[in-house]
C-alpha positions as a printed NumPy array, in Angstrom:
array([[ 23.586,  -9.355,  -4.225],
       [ 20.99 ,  -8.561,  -1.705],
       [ 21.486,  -4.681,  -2.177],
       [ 20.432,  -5.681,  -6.021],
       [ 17.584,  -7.677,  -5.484],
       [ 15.937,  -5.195,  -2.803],
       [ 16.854,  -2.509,  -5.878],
       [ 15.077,  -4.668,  -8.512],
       [ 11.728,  -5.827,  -6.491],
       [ 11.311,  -2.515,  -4.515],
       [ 12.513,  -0.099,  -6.605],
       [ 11.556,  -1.348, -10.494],
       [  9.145,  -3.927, -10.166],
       [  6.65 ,  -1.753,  -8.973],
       [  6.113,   0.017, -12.128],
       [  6.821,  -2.849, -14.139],
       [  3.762,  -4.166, -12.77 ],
       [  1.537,  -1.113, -12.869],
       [  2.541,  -0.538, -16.503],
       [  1.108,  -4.123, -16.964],
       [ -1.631,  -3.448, -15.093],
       [ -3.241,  -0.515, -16.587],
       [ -1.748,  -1.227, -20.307],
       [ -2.708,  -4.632, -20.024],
       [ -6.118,  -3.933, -18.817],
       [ -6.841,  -1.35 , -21.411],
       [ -5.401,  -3.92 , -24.379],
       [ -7.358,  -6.771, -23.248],
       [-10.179,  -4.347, -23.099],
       [ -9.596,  -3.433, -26.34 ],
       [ -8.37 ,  -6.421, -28.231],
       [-10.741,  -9.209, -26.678],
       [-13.945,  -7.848, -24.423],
       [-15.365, -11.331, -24.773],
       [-13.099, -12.235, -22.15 ],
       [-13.521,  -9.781, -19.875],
       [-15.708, -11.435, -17.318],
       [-15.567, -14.011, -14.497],
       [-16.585, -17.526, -15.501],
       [-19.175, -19.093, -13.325],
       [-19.477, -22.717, -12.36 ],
       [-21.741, -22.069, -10.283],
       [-23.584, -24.614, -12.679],
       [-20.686, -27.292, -11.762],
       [-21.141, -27.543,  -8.388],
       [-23.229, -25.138,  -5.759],
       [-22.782, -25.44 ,  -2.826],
       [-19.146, -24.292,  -1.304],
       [-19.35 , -21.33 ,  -3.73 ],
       [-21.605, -19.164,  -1.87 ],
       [-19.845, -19.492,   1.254],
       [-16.237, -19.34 ,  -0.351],
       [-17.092, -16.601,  -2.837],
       [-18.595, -14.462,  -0.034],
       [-15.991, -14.816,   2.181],
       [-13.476, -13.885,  -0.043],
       [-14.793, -11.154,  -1.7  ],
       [-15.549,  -9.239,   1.306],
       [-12.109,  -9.97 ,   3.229],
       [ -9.9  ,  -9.233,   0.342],
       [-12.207,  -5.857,  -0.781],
       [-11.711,  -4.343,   2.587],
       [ -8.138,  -6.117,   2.776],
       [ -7.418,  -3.947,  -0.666],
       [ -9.295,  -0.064,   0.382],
       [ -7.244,  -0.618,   4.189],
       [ -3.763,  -1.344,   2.446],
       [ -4.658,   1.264,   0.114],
       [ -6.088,   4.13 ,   2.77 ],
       [ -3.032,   3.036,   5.08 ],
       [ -0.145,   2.892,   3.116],
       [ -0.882,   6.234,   0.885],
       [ -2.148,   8.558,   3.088],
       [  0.762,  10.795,   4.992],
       [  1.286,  10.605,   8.484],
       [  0.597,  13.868,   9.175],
       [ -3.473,  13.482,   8.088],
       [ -3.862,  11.5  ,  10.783],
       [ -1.02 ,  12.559,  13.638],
       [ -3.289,  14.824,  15.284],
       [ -5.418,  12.146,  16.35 ],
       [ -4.116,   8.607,  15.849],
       [ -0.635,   7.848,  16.654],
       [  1.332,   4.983,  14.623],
       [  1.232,   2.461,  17.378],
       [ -2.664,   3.266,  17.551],
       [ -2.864,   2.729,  13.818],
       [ -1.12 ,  -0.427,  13.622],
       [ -3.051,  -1.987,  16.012],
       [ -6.188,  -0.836,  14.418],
       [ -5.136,  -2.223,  10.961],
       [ -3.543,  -5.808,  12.892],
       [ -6.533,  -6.415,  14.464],
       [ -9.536,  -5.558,  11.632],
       [ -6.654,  -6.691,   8.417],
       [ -6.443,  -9.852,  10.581],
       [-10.056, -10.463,  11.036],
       [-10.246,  -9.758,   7.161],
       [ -7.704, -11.771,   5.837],
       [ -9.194, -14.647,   7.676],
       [-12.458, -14.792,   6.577],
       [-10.638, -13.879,   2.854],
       [ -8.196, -17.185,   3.399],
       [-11.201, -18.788,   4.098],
       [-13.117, -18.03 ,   1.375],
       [-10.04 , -18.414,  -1.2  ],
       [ -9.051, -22.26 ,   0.72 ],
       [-12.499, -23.145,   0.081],
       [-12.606, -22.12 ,  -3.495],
       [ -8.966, -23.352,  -4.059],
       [-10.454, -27.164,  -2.765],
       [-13.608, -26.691,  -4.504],
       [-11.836, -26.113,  -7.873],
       [ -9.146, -29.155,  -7.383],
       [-11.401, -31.521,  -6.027],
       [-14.034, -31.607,  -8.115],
       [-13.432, -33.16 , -11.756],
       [-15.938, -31.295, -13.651],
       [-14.902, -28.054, -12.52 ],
       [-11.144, -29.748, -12.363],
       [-11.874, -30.064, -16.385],
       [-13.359, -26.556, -17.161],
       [-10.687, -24.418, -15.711],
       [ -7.891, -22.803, -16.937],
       [ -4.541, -22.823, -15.942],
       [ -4.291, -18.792, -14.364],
       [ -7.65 , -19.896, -13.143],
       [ -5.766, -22.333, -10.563],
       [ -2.363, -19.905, -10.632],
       [ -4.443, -17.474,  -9.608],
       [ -6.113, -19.02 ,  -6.606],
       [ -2.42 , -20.097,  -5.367],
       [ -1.347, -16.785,  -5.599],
       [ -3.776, -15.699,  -3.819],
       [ -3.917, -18.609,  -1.109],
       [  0.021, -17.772,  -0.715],
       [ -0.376, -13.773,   0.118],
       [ -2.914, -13.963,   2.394],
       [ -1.225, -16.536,   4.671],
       [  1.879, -14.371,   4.217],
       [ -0.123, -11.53 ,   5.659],
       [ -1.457, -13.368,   8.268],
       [  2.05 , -14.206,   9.469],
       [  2.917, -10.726,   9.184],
       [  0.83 , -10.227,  12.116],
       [  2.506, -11.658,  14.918],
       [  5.813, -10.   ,  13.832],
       [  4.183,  -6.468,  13.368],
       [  3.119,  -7.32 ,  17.127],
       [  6.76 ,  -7.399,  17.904],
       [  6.602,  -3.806,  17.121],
       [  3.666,  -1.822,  18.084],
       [  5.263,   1.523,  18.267],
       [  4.356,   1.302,  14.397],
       [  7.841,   2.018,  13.281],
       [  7.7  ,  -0.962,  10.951],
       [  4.608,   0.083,   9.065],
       [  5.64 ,   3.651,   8.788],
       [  8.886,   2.739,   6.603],
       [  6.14 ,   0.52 ,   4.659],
       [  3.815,   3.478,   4.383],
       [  6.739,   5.738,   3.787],
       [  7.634,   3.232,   0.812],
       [  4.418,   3.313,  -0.6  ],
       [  4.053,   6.855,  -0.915],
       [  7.701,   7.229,  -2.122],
       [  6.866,   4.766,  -5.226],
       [  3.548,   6.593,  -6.07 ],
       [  4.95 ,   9.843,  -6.226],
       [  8.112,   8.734,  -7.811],
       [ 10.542,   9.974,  -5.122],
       [ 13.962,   8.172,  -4.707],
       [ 15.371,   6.729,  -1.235],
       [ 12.067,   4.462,  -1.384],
       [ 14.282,   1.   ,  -1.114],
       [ 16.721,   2.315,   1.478],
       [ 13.751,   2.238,   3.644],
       [ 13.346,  -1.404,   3.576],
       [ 16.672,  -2.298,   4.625],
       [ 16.128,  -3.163,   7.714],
       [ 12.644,  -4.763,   7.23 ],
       [ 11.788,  -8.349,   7.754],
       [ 11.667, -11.037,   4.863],
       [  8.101, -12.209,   5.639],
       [  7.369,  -8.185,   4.941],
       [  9.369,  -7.977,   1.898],
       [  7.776, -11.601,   0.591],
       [  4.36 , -10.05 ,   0.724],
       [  4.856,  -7.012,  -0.425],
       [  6.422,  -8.47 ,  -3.575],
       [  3.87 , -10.901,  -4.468],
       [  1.424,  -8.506,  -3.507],
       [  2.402,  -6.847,  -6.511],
       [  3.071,  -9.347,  -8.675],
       [ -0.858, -10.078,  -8.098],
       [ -1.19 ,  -6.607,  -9.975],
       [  1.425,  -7.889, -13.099],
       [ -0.953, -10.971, -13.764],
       [ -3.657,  -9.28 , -13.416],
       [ -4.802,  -8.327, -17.084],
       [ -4.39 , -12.067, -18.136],
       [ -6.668, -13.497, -15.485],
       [-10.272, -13.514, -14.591],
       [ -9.38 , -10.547, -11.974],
       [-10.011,  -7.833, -14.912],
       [-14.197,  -8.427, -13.917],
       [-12.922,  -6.329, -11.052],
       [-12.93 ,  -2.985, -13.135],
       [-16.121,  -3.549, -14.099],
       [-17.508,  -3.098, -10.821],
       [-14.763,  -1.002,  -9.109],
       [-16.03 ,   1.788,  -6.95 ],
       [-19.696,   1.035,  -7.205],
       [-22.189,  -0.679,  -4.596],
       [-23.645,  -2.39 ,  -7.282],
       [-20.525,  -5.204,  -7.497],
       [-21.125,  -5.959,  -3.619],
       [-24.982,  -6.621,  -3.931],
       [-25.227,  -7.68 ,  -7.44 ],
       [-26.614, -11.237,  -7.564],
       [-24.598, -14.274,  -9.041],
       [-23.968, -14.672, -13.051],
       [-27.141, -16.584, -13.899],
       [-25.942, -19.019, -15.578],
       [-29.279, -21.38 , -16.126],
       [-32.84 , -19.894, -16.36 ],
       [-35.417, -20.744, -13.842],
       [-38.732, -22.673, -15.029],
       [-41.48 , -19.995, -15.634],
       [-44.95 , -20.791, -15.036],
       [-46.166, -19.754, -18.748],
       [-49.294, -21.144, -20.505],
       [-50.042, -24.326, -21.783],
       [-47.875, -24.848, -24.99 ],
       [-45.742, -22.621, -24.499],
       [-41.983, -23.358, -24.706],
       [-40.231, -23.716, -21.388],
       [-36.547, -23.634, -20.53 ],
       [-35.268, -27.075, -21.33 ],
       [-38.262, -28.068, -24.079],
       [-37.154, -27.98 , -27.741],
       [-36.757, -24.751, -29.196],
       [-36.319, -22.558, -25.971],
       [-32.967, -20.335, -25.541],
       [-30.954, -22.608, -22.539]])
């Protein structure tokens, strides 16, 4: 039964979810662009948005390039010069810093969004899902720490890296190497993607807008309510009848 279930989750659910992550993405894309953005309530409620948001944002974007740079790139780039004990301790000490400040940001938001009414009222169900989901992987990564410490010779995270790299380049043996890896692992790694399988049918799609540029880590906020303009006497303001709110 286990031999099945290790089969299914690391062997075919990976590209179950990437088909539903890029065909997805593309659909919704294509079917309904006037959802493809991140709804603010920034108008809601203020003030633990900054501090969630930011926190978040940039824990979980450097969370996603480091468990993308160090799972898919070969041992042998970086043998010369970095053994695999080296490298795990590099990525357990800066992933750990990371996901803090990104279970931080996403606790905040989670409490912001349950404990306020208004914004209680105004969001959808995958908006809440989503923030669970979230919530729940990055304290499973956090607890991944102290077990990864348990093995600093980094033979743990090359069968993980091995796996990786097996599944992207569509290689077979990839779920034999897991056999012998820990639960807490094999927990994260499958919600981990099963963020990427929801991810066309949640606010997360705002991400490809902004992918790969600088311009989605120093963009300001969605304005989301004009500010008062000094403008000539009789002229229509923001909030006077007939101006644009």
């Amino acid at each position: 039964m286990t031999a099945w279930i290790d089969t299914f989750l690391f062997g075919l659910y990976p590209y179950i979810c990437l088909a539903v992550f890029f065909i997805g993405s593309w659909a919704r894309f294509d079917r309904d662009q006037y959802t493809w953005k991140s709804d603010s309530s920034q108008l809601l409620r203020r003030g633990s948005l900054r501090w969630g948001s930011n926190l978040f944002h940039v824990g979980v974007l450097f969370l996603f390039f480091g468990h993308s740079v160090g799972m898919l790139t070969p041992h042998f780039v970086y043998e010369h010069f970095m053994s695999a004990g080296a490298k795990q301790l590099m990525a357990m000490v800066s992933g750990g810093i990371a996901g803090l400040l990104a279970f931080i940001g996403v606790t905040l938001l989670l409490h912001r969004r349950l404990s306020d009414v208004r914004i209680r009222a105004t969001s959808k169900t995958s908006d809440i899902v989503l923030l669970w989901l979230l919530w729940v992987q990055l304290a499973l990564g956090l607890a991944t720490i102290p077990l990864s410490a348990q093995h600093l010779d980094g033979s743990v995270m090359m069968l993980l890296a091995e796996w990786a790299q097996r599944i992207v380049t569509f290689r077979t043996g990839a779920v034999e190497l897991l056999a012998n890896v820990g639960w807490v692992f094999k927990l994260h790694m499958a919600l981990g993607m099963t963020v990427f399988l929801v991810f066309p049918f949640t606010r997360l799609v705002h991400v490809w807008s902004g992918f790969g540029t600088l311009a989605y880590i120093a963009r300001p906020y969605q304005l989301v309510r004009a500010r008062r303009l000094n403008l000539p006497a009789g002229h229509n303001q923001p909030g006077n009848r007939g101006a644009m709110n």
